[in-house]
N, C-alpha and C positions, 0 to 999 in steps of 0.2 A: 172624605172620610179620614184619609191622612191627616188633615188639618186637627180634626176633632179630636184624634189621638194625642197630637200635639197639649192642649191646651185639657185634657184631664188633670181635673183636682185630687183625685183619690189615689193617683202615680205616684212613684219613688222617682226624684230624679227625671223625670219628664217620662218612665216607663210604664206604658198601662198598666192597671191594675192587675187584671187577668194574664197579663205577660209575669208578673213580681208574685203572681200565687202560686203559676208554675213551677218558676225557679223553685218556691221554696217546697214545694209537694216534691218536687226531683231531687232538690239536696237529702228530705229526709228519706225518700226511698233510696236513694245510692249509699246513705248510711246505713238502712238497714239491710241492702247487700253486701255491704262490705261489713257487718258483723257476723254475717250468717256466712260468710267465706270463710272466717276470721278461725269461728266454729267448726269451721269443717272437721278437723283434725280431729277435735274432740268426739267423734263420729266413727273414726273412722275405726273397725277391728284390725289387729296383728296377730299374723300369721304365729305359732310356735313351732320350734324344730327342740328334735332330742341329739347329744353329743353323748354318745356310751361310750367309756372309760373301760378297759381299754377295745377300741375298735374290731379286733381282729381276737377269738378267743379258740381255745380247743374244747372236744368235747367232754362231757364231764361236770361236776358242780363245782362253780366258781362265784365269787358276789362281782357283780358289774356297776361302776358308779356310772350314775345316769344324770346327765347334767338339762334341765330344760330352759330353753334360751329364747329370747325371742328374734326380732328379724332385725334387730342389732346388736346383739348379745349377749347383751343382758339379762344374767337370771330370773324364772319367773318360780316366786316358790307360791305353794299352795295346790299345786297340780298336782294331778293324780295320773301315776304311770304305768301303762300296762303293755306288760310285756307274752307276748302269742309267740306259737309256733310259725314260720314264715315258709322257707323251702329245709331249714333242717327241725327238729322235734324238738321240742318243750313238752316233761309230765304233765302238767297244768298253766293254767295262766297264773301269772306271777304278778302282782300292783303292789304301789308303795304311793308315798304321797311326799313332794318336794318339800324341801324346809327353807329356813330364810336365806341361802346360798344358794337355792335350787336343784339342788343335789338329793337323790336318792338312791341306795345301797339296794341293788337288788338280788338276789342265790339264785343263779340260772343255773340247769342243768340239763344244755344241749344234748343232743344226738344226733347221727347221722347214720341215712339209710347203709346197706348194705351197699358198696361201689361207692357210695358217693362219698366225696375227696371236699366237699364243701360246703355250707348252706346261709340261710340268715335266718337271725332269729327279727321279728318285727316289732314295731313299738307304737301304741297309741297314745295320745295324752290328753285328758280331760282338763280344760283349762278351770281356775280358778270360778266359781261360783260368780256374776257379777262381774265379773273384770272385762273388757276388750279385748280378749284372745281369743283365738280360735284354733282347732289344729284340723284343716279343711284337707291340705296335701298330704304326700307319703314322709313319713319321714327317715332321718338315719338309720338305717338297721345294723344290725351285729354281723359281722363275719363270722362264721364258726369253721375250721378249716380242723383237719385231719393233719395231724404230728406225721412226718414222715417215718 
């Protein structure tokens, strides 16, 4: 049988046929793992986090810039940002919607219970309609602390 492999007319190269179909059915499947790798990326969603400006606030009404970033930095505008009571009080929930900087100007107007010396206010973010973000974790909350 060896012999007869030898002396095939329809081989590359003295290589059976069916060995030279192989090869090339494996080249193009390895191509097309290696685009569908290639792709991944484009697949894949990022996380967003919020940066409130300034971090640590007192009680009372103040505007907080609210910066939404993604999980390298970079501004994500388009998102909508809502701001909830956490451990200290918010009258109402408070949203606004990022612009091309990613930045939005929010009027908070903390409180803190009776005794208590600190709280946070929390923050949700609706990512862009369509985009690859998501906001799955917690994110930065507001310090709100009591003026000695």
């Amino acid at each position: 049988m060896s012999d007869s492999l030898w002396h095939d007319e329809r081989a590359i190269e003295g290589l059976p046929i069916r060995l030279v179909i192989a090869l090339v059915v494996g080249v193009a499947c390895l191509s097309v793992m290696m685009s569908t790798i290639s792709g991944i990326e484009t697949l894949q969603v990022t996380e967003v986090d919020v940066e409130p400006h300034p971090e640590v606030a007192n009680p009372g009404t103040q505007d907080v810039v609210v910066t939404v970033v993604d999980s390298k930095g970079s501004p994500v505008s388009g998102a909508t940002v809502v701001a909830k009571s956490g451990t200290a009080t918010l009258s109402s929930v408070t949203t606004g919607e990022t612009g091309s900087a990613g930045n939005v100007t929010l009027s908070l107007s903390p409180s803190l219970g009776p005794n208590q010396q600190d709280g946070t206010v929390t923050f949700e973010v609706k990512p862009p309609a369509g985009s690859n973000y998501e906001d799955a974790r917690s994110n930065t909350d507001l310090l709100v602390v009591e003026s000695p």
